[in-house]
Residue frames relative to the residue before (quaternion, step in Angstrom):
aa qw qx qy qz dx dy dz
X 1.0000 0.0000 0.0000 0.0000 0.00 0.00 0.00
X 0.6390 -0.6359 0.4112 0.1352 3.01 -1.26 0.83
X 0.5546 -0.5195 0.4493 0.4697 4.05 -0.60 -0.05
X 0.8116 0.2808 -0.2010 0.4712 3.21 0.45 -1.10
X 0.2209 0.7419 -0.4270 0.4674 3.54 1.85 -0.01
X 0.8447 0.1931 -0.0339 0.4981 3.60 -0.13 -2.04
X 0.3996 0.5971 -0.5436 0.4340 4.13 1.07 0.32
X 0.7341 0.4625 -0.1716 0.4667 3.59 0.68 -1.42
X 0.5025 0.4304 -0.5047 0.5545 3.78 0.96 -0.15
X 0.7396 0.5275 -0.3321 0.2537 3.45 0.21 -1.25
X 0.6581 0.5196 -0.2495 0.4844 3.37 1.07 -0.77
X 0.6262 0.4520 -0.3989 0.4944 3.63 1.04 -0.59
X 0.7177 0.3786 -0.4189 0.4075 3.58 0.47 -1.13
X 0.5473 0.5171 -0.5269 0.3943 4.19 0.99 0.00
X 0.7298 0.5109 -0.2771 0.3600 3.23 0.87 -1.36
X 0.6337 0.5207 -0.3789 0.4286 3.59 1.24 -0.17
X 0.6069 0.5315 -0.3376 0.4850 3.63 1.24 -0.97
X 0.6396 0.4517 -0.4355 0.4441 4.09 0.86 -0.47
X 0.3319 0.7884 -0.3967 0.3330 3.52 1.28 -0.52
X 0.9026 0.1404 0.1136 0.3908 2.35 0.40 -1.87
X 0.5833 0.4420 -0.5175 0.4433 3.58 0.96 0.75
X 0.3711 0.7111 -0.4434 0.3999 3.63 2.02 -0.25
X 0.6960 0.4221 -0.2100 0.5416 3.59 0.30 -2.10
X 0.5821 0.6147 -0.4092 0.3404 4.29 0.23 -0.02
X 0.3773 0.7808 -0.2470 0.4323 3.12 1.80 -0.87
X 0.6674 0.5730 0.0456 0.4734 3.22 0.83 -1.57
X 0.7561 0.2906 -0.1931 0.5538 3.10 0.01 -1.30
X 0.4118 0.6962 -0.4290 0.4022 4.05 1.00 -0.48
X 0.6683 0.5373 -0.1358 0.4962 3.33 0.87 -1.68
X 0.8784 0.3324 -0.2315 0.2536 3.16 0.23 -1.14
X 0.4018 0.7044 -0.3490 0.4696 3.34 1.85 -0.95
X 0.8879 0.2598 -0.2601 0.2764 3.37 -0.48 -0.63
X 0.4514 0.5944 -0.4293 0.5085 3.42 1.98 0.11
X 0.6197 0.5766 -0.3458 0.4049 3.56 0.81 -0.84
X 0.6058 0.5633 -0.3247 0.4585 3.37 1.19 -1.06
X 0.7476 0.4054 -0.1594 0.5013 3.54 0.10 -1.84
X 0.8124 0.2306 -0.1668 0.5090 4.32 0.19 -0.75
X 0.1500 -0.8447 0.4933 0.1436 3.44 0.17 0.90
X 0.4677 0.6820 -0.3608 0.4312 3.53 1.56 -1.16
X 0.5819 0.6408 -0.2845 0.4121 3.92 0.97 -1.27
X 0.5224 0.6613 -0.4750 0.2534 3.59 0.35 -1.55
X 0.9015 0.1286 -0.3768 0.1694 3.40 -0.24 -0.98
X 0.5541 0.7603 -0.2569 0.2211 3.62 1.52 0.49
X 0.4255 0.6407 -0.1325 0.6252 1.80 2.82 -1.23
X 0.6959 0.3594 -0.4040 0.4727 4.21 0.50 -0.52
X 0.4241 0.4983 -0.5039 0.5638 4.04 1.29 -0.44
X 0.8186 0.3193 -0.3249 0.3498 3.99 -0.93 -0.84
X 0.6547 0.3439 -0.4669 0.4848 3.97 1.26 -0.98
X 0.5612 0.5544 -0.4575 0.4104 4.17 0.77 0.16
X 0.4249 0.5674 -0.4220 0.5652 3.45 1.17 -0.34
X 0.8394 0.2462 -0.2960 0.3835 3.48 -0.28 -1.36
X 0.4681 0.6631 -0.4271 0.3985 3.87 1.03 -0.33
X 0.6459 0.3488 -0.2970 0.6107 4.08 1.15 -1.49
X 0.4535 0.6034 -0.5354 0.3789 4.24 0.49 -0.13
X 0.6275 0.6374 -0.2530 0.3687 3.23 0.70 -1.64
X 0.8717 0.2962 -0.1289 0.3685 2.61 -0.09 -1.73
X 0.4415 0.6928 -0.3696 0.4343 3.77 1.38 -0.60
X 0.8471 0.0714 -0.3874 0.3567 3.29 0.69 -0.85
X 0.1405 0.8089 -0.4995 0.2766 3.43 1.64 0.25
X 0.8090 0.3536 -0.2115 0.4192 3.24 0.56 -1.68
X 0.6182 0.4624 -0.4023 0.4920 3.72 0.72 -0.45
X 0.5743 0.5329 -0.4894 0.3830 3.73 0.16 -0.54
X 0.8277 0.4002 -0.1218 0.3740 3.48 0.82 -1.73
X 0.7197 0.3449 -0.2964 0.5247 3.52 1.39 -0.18
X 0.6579 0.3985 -0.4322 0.4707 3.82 1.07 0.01
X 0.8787 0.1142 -0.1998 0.4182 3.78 0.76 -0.75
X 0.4513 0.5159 -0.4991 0.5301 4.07 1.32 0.18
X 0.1087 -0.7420 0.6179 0.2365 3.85 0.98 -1.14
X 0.1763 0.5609 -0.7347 0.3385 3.50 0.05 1.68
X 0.0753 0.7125 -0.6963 0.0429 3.12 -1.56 0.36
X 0.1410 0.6415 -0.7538 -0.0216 3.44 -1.46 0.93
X 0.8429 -0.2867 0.3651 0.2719 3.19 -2.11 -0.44
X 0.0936 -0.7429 0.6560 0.0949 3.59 -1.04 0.81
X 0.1066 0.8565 -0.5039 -0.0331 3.11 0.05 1.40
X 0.6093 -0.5912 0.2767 0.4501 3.71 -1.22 1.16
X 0.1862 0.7021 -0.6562 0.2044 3.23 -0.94 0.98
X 0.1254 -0.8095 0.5431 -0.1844 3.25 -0.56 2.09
X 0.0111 -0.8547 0.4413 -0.2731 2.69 0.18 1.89
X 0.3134 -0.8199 0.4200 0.2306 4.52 0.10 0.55
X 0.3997 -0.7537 0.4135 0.3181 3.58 -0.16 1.44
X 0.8106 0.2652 -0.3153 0.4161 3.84 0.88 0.12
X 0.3660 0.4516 -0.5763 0.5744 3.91 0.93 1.24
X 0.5164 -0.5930 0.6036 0.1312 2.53 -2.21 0.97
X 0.2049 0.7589 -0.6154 0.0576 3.37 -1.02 -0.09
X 0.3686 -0.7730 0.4977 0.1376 3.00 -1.54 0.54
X 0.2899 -0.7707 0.5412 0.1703 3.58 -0.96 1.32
X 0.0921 0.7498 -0.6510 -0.0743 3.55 -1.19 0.39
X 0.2987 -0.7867 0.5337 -0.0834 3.41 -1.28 1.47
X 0.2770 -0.5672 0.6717 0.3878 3.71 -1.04 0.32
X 0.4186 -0.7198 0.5467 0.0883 3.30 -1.45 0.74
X 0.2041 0.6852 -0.6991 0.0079 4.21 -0.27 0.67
X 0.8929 0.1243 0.0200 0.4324 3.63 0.01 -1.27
X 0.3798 -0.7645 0.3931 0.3419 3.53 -1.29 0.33
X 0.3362 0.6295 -0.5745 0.4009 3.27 1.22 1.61
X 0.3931 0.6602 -0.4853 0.4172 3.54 1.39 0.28
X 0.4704 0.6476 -0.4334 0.4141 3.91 1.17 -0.40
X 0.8831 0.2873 -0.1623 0.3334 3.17 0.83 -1.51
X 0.4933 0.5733 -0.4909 0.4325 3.04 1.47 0.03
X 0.6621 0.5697 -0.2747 0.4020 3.29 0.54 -1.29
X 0.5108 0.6532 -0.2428 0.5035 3.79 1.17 -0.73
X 0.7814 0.4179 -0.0819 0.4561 3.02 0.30 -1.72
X 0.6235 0.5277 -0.1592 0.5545 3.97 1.19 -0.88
X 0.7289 0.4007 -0.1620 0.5309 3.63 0.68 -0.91
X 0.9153 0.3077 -0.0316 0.2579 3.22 0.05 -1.74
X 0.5310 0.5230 -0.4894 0.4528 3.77 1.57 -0.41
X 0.8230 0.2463 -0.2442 0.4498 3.77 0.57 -0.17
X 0.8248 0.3981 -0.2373 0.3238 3.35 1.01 -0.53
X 0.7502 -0.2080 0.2089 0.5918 3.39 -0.45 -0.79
X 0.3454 -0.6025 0.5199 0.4974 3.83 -0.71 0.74
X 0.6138 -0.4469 0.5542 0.3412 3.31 -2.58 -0.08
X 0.0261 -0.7476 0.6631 0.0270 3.25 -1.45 0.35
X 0.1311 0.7444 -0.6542 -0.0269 3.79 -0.69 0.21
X 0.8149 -0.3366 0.3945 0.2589 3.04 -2.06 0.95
X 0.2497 0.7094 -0.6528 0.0909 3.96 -0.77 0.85
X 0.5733 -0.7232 0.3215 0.2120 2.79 -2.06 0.43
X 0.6422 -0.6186 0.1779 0.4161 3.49 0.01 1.29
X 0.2703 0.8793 -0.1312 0.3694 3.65 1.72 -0.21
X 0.7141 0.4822 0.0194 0.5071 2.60 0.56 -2.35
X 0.6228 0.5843 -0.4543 0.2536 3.32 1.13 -0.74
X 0.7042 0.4927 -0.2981 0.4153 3.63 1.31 -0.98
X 0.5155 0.5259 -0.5462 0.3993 4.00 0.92 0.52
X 0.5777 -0.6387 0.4417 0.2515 2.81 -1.34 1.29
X 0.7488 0.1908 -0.2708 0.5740 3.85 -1.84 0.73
X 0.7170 0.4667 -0.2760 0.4382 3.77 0.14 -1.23
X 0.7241 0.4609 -0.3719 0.3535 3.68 0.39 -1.32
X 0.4583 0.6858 -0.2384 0.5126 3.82 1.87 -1.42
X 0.7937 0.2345 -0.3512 0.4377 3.17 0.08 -0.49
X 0.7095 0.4632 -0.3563 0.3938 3.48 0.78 -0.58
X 0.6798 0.5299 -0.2883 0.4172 3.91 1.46 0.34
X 0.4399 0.6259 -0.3468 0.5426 2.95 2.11 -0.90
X 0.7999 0.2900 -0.1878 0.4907 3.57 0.17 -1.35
X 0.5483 -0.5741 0.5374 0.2845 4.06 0.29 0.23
X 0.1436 0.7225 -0.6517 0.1807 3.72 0.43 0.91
X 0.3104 -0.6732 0.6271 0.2390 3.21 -1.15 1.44
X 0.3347 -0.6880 0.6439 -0.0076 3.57 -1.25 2.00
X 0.2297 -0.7175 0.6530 0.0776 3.77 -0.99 0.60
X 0.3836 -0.7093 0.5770 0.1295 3.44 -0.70 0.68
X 0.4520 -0.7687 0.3701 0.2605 3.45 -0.90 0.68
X 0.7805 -0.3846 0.3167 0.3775 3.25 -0.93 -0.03
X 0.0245 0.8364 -0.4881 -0.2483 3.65 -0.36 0.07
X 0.9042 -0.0960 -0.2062 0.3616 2.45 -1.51 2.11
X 0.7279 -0.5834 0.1019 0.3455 3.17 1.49 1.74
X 0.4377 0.8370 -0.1894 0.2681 3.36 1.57 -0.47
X 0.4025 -0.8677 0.2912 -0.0175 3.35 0.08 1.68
X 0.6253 0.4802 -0.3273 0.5208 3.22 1.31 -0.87
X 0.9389 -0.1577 -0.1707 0.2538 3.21 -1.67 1.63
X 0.0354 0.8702 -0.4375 0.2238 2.40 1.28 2.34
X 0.4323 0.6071 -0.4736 0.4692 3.71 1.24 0.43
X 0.7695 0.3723 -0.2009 0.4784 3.45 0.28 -1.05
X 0.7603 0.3764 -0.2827 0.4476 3.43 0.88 0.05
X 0.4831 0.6143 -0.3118 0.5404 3.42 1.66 0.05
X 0.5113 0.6441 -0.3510 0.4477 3.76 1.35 -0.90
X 0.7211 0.6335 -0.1343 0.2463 2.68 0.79 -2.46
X 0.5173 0.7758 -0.1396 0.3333 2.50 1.36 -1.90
X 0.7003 0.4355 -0.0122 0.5654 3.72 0.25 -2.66
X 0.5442 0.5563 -0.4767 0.4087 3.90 0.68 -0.82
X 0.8505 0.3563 -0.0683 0.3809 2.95 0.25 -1.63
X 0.5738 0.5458 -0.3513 0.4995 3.58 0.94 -0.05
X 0.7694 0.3504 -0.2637 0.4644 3.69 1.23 -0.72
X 0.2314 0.8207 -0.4879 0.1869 3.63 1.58 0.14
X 0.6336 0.6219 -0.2200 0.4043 3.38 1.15 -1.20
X 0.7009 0.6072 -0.2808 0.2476 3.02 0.70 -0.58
X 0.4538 0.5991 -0.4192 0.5094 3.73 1.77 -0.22
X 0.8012 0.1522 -0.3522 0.4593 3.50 0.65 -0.27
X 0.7071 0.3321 -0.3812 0.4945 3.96 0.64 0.34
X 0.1359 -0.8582 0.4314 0.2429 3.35 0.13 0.70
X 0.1107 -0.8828 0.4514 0.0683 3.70 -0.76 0.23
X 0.3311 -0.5621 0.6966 0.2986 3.65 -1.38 -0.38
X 0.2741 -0.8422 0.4624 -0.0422 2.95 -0.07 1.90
X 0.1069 -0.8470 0.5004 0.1443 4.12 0.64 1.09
X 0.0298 0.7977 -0.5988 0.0650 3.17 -1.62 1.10
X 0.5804 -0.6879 0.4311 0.0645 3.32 -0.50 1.65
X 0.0473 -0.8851 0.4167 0.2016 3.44 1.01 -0.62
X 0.8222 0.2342 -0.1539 0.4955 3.57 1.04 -1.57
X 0.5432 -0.7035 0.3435 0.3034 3.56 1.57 1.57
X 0.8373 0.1961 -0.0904 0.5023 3.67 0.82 0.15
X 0.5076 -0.6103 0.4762 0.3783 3.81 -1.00 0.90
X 0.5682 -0.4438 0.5998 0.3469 3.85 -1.48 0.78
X 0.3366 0.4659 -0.8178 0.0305 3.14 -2.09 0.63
X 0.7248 -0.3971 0.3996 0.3967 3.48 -1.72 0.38
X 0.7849 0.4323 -0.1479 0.4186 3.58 0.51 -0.98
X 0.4654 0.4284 -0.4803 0.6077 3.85 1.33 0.81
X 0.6501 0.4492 -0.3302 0.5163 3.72 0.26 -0.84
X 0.6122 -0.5379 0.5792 0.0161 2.65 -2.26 1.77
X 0.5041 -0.6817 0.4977 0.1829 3.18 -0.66 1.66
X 0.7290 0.2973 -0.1266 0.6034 3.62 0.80 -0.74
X 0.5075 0.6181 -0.5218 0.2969 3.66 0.51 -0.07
X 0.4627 -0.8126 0.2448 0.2561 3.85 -0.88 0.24
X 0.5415 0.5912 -0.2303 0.5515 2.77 2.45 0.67
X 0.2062 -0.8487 0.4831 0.0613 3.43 0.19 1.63
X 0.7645 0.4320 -0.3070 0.3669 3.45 1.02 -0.30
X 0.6417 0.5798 0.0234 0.5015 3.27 1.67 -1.22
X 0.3074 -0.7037 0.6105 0.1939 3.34 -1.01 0.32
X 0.5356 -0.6696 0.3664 0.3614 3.59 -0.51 0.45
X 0.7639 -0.5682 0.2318 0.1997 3.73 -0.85 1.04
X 0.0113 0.8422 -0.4831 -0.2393 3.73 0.21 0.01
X 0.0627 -0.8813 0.4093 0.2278 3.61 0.71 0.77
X 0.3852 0.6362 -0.5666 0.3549 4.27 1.15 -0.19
X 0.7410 0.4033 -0.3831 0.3762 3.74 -0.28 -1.23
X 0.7022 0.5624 -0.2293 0.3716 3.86 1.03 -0.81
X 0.6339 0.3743 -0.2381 0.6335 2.93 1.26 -0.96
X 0.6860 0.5311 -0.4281 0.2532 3.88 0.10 0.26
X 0.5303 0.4991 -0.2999 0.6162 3.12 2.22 -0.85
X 0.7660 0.2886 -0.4622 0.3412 3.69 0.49 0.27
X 0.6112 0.4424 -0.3752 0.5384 3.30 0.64 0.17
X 0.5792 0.4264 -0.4007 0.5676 3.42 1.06 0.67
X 0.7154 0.3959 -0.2576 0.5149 3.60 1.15 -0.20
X 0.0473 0.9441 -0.2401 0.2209 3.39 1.75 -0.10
X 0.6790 0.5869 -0.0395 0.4392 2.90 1.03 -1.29
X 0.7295 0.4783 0.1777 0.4554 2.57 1.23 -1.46
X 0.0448 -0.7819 0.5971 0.1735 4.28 0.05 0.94
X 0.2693 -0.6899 0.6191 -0.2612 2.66 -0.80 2.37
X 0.1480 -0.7540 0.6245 0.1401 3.55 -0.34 1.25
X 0.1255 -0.7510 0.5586 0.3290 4.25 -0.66 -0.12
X 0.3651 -0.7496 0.5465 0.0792 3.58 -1.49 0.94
X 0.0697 -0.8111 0.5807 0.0090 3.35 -0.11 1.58
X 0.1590 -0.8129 0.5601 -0.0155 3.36 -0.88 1.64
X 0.1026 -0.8326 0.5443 0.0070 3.72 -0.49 0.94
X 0.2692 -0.8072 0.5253 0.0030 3.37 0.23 2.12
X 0.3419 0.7718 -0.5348 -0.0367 3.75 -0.85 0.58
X 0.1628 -0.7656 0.6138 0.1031 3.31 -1.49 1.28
X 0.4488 -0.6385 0.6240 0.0381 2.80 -1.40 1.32
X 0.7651 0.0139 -0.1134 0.6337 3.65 0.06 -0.31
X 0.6406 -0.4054 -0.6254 -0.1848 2.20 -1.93 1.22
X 0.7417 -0.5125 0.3999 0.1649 3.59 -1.64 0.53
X 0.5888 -0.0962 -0.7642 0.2450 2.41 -0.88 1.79
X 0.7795 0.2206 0.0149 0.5861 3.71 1.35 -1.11
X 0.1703 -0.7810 0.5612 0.2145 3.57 -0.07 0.83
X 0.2556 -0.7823 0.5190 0.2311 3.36 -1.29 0.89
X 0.5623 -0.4969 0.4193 0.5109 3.90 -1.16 0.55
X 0.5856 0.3798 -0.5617 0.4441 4.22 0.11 0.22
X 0.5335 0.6708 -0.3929 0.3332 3.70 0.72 -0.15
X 0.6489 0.6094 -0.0893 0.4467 2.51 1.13 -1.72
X 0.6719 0.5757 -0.2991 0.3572 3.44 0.82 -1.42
X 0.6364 0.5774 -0.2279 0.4580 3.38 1.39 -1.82
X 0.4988 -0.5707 0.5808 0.2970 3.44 0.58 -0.89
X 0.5265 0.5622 -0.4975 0.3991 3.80 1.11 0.32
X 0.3280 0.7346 -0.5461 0.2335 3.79 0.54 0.16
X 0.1470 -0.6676 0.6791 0.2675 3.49 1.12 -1.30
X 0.6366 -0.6752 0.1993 0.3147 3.67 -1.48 0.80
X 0.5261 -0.6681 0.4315 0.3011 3.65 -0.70 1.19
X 0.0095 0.8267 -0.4710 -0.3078 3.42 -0.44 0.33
X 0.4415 -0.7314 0.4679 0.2261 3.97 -0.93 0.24
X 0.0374 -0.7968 0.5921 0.1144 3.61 -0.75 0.31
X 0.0051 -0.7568 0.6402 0.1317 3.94 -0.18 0.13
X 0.0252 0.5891 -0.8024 -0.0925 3.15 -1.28 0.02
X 0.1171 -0.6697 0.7331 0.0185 3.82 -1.56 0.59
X 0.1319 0.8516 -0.4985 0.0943 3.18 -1.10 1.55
X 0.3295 -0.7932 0.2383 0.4533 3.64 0.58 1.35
X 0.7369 -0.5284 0.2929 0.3033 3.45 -1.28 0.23
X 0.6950 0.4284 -0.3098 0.4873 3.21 1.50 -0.85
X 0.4152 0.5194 -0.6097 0.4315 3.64 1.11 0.29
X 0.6955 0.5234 -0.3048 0.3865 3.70 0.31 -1.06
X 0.5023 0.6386 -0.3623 0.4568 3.59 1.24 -0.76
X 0.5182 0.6920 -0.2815 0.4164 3.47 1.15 -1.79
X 0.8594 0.4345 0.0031 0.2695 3.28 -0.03 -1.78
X 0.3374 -0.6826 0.5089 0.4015 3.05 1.44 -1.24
X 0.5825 -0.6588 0.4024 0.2544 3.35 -1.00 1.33
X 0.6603 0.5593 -0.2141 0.4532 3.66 0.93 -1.17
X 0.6980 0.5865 -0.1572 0.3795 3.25 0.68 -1.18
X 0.5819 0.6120 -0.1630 0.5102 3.36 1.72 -1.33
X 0.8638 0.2618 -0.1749 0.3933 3.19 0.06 -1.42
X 0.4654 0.5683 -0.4698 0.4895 3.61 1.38 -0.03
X 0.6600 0.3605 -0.4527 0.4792 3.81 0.30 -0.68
X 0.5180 0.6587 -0.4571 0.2980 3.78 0.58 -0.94
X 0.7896 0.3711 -0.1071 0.4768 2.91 0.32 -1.64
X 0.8125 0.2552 -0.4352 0.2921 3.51 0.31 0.04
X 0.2266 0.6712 -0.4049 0.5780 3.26 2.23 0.83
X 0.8034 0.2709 -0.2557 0.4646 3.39 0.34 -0.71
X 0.6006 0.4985 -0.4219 0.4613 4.03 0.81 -0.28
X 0.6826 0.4653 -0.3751 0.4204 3.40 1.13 -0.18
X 0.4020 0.6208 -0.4481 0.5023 3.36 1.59 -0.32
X 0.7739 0.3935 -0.3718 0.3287 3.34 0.01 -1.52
X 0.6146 0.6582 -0.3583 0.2464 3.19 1.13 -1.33
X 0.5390 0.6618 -0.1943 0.4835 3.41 1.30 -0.94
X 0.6662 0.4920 -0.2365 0.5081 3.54 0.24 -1.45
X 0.8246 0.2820 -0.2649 0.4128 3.67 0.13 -1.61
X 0.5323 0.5603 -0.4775 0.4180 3.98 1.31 -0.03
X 0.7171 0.4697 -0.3589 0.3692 3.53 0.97 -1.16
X 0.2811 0.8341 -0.2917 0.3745 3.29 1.59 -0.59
X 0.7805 0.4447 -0.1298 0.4198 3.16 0.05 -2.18
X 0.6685 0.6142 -0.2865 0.3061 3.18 0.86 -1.93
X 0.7443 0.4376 -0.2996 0.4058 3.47 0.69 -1.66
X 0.5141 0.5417 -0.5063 0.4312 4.61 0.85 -0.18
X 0.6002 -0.5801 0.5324 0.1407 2.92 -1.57 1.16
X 0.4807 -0.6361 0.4819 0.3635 3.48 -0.80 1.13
């Protein structure tokens, strides 16, 4: 990267942090109405979503008129008050904003599982109370034994909230960002990390209740090669990101079996990528 390459990261990643202590302003106001007028809540979580699609509105203009990033808006008709769950392949944390920017200027905002912790960092913890982030509680006293059944319990209870805040519930699936050097030499996904289907299957059968459509999102960068990094991203050297969604209700997936699903997904979608990053190659001058 250039000087003026890593000047322009620098300014987006400022111009993104005022963003967001600007749109806090707001949420200042509203937090403590939610607290004290309970009767309010659900008008008060409609206006702090308003200020969440502000955000990100100008999120996206900042990064596509003066960083020049650019990916795909693909059609994807989704109701800003149903739940549903998103799942993503995972390389960079500019997948937030794509995935943000794809999901949330029309649909339901994003949310993802956090630790109840977080709640006491400053600006961060606010946003994650203003908007009803389902918080998990920790372990007590670190204690492994019949950490499945208490990890359900756990996501159950962390998404309870969600019948009255609806959301786009975000899931990581392969619990970790892609790089060449996590992935099984012999494994049969070259693009992908293999699936963790427990954390996925627990947020639906915690939403259950609920007809919960899920949004597979297939994030691909083409430039740069092997792992684009979020300063890339900032500068605008990604070149354009493309998106794939696919939306498939839950009780089809119910049908099938949670495991069974997201293994074909994903190796549906590593062949996408495969594809994309070959046609990629093909089209660079020798």
């Amino acid at each position: 990267m250039t000087a003026g390459q890593h000047a322009k990261a620098t300014v987006a990643l400022v111009a993104i942090a005022l963003n967001l202590l600007v749109w806090c302003v707001p949420l200042l106001l509203l937090f403590p109405l939610k607290l004290l007028v309970p009767p309010m809540r659900p008008w008060l979580a409609r206006r702090a979503a308003d200020v969440y699609r502000a955000a990100v509105t100008v999120d996206d203009w900042w990064l596509g008129t003066v960083s020049g990033a650019s990916w795909q808006q693909p059609a994807l008709e989704l109701n800003a008050d149903e739940t549903c769950v998103v799942i993503s392949n995972h390389v960079s944390w500019a997948d937030i904003f794509v995935l943000q920017s794809v999901v949330s200027r029309r649909g339901p905002i994003l949310k993802f599982l956090c630790k109840r912790e977080l709640a006491w960092i400053p600006v961060l913890g606010l946003i994650f109370l203003a908007f009803d982030f389902p918080m998990l509680r920790r372990r007590a006293g670190g204690q492994r034994t019949q950490r499945n059944g208490g990890d359900i319990e756990r996501i159950r209870e962390a998404c309870a909230g969600l019948a009255d805040a609806p959301a786009a519930m975000l899931a990581f699936v392969e619990g970790t960002r892609f790089r060449e050097t996590k992935r099984d030499p012999g494994a049969a996904l070259e693009r992908l990390l293999p699936p963790r289907v427990g954390g996925f299957a627990a947020i639906l059968a915690a939403l259950e209740p609920l007809p919960v459509t899920v949004v597979d999102v297939a994030i691909v960068y083409r430039e740069p090669r092997p792992a684009p990094l979020f300063w890339h991203f900032l500068a605008g050297l990604c070149g354009p990101i493309g998106v794939v969604v696919q939306a498939t209700p839950a009780a089809v997936i119910a049908s099938e079996g949670a495991k069974p699903w997201l293994t074909r997904r994903w190796a549906e979608k590593d062949a996408l990528l495969r594809s994309a990053l070959a046609g990629s190659a093909a089209e660079k001058p020798a």
